[in-house]
N, C-alpha and C positions, 0 to 999 in steps of 0.2 A: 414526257415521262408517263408512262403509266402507272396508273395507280389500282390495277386488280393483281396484285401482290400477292406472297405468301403466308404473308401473319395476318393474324385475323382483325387487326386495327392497324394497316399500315399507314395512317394519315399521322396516329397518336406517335409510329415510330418518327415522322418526322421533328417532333417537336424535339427532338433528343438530338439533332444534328446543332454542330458548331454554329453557337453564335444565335441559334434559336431562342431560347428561354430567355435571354435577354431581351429581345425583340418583343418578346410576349410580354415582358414584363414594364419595358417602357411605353409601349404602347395603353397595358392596363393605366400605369401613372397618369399618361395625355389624356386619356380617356375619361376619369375619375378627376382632373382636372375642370374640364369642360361643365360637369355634373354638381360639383362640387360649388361652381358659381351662384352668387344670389340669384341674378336673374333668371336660371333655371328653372326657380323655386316659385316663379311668377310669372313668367314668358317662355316657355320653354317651346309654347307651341309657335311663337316668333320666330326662334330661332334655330328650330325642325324646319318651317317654311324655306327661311333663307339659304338652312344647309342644302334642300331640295334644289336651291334656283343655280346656288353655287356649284353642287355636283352637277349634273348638267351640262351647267356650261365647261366643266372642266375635263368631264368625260367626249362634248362635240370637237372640243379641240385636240384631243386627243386623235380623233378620227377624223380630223384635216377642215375641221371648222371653227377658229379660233378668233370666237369673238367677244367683244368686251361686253364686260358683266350687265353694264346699261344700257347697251341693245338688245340683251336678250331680254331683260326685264320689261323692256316698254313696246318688242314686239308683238303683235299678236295674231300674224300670219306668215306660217310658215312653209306658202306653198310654192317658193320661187327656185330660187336655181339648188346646185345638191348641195351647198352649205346649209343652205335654212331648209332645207329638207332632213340635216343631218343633226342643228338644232332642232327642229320643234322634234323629231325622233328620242333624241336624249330629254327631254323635256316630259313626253307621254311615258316613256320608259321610269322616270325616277316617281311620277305620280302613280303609276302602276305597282312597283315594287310592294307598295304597303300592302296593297288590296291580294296579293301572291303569301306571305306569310307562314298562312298557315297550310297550307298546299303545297309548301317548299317539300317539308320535312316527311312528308306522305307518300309526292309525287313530283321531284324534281325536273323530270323529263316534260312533263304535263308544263308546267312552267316556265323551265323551256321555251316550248314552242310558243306559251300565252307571250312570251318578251317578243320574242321574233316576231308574231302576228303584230302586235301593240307595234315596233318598232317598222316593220316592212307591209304592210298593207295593201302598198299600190303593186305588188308582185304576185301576183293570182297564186298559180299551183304552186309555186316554190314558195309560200308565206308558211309561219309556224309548225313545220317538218325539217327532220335532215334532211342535206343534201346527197341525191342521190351518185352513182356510178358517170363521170362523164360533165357534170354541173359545172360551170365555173364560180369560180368566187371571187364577188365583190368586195375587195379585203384589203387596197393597195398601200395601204402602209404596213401590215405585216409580211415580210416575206421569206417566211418560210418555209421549205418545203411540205406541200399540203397531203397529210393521209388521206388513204384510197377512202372510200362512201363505207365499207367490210369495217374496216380499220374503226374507223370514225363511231359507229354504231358500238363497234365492241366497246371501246372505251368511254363512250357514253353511260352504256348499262354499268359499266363496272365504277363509273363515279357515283352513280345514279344509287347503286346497291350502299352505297359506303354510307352515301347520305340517309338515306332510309334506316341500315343500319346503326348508325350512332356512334358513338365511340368515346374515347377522352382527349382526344385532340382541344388542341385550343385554338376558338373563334378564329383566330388569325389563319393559324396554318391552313384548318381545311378553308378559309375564304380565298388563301394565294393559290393552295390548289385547284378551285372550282376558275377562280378567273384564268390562272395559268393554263390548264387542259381547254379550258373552250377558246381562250386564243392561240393553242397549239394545233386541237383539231379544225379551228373554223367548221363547227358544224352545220353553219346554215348557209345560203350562196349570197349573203347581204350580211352588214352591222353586226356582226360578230364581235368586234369589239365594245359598241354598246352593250351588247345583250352581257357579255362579259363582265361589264363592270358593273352593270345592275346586278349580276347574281354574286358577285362578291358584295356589293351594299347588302342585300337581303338575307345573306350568311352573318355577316356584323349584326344585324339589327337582329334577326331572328333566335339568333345563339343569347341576345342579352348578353353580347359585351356594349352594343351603343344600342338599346333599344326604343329609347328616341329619336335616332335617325340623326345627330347633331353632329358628327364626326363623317365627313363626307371623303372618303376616302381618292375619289376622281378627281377633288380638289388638289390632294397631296398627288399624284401620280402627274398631274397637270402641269404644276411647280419644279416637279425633280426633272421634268422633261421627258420628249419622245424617247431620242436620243438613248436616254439614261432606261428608259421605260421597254427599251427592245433590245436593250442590253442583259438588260437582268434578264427576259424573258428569254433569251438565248440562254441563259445557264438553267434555268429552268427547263428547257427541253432539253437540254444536254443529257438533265438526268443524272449527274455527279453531285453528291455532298452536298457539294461545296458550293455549285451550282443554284441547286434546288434550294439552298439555307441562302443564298445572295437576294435569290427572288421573294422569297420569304421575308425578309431583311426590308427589303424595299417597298413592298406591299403595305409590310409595319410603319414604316417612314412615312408612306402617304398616307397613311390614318393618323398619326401624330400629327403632321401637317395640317390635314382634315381637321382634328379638333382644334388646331392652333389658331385656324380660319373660324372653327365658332365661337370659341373663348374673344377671338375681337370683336368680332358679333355683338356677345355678351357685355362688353365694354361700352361698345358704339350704344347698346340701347340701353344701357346705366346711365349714360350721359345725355341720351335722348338725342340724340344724331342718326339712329338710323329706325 
């Protein structure tokens, strides 16, 4: 779907499709859930930490490295085959996100390329750029028909403008468009889907709807499955309605989920268990 439109906030028209404001509005609920707990009000940076370990790890599974929560905890070399490659990547990736912030809203493109450098490093020229005319992509769980390098670039700028410009969209919407268009275009020729769901985390936290970082949304997309997760992303490139509100729908779900995972968090260290 593109998103360089003809009205002048076509992100804000999505929030007006079927089934949308609902979305936005249970997710606000899970969200102010989460927030809402005592131990927010005294560990909150406990439990920013642990949403950090948990997305992560639920974003590496996602991209074909799915491993249990306490081996990534208690590893601390990730330089072996491409799974712990594909961990420790998701791991520098959600520690990075914070330090991106304020640079989002300015210069998203710039950001961009700072994930993909932080996430692909050991890939000389092709690290932190689009990919050019010709590149392949390292991408094997999405398969989608891939836009041309022309292609890719335009609709870059044109999310890229959207961002900078502003709008009244809700935290949500434009976060399932930002992750949706960069797993549509695969802009880079590596972790794409990383880079993806890091720039939906930093649209959530930087919009101030979780601006703690405690509603890990990769957690919930991890949960509803690949499966379920390249499903929805297909109606989202369809670019119908109904479609585009399904993905949207979904995105919502893994952030309800995401706080559902810090709210036990929050439990676990009332109790003193974790």
């Amino acid at each position: 779907m593109s998103t360089a439109g003809a009205t002048a906030d076509p992100l804000a028209t999505l929030g007006a499709l079927p089934g949308v404001a609902e979305s936005v509005e249970s997710v606000r609920k899970a969200v102010d859930r989460v927030y809402g707990h005592r131990i927010m009000r005294r560990r909150s940076n406990a439990v920013t930490s642990e949403a950090a370990l948990r997305g992560a790890r639920g974003s590496a599974a996602l991209s074909g490295a799915d491993w249990a929560l306490e081996e990534v905890r208690r590893r601390t070399d990730f330089s072996g085959d491409d799974e712990a490659h594909t961990v420790g990547a998701a791991l520098r990736l959600t520690a990075e996100a914070g330090q991106l912030l304020s640079i989002w809203r300015q210069s998203p493109l710039r950001v961009l390329a700072r994930l993909h450098l932080v996430a692909a490093a050991d890939q000389a020229d092709r690290v932190g750029r689009p990919r050019q005319e010709g590149e392949p992509v390292d991408e094997p769980l999405v398969a989608l028909p891939l836009p041309s390098a022309a292609e890719t670039h335009g609709r870059l700028e044109g999310l890229a403008g959207l961002i900078i410009a502003g709008g009244t969209a809700p935290a949500l919407v434009t976060a399932a468009v930002v992750h949706g268009e960069l797993l549509a275009l695969r802009p880079f020729t590596s972790h794409n889907g990383l880079v993806a769901r890091t720039a939906e985390r930093i649209v959530l936290v930087g919009s101030g709807l979780d601006p703690k970082s405690v509603c890990p949304a990769e957690v919930g997309h991890a949960e509803l499955g690949r499966g379920a997760y390249l499903e929805a992303l297909d109606g989202y490139v369809s670019g119908t309605p109904e479609g585009v509100a399904a993905w949207i729908a979904h995105c919502g779900r893994a952030v309800e989920l995401g706080a559902r995972e810090s709210t036990a968090v929050c439990e676990a260290l009332q109790r003193g268990a974790a």
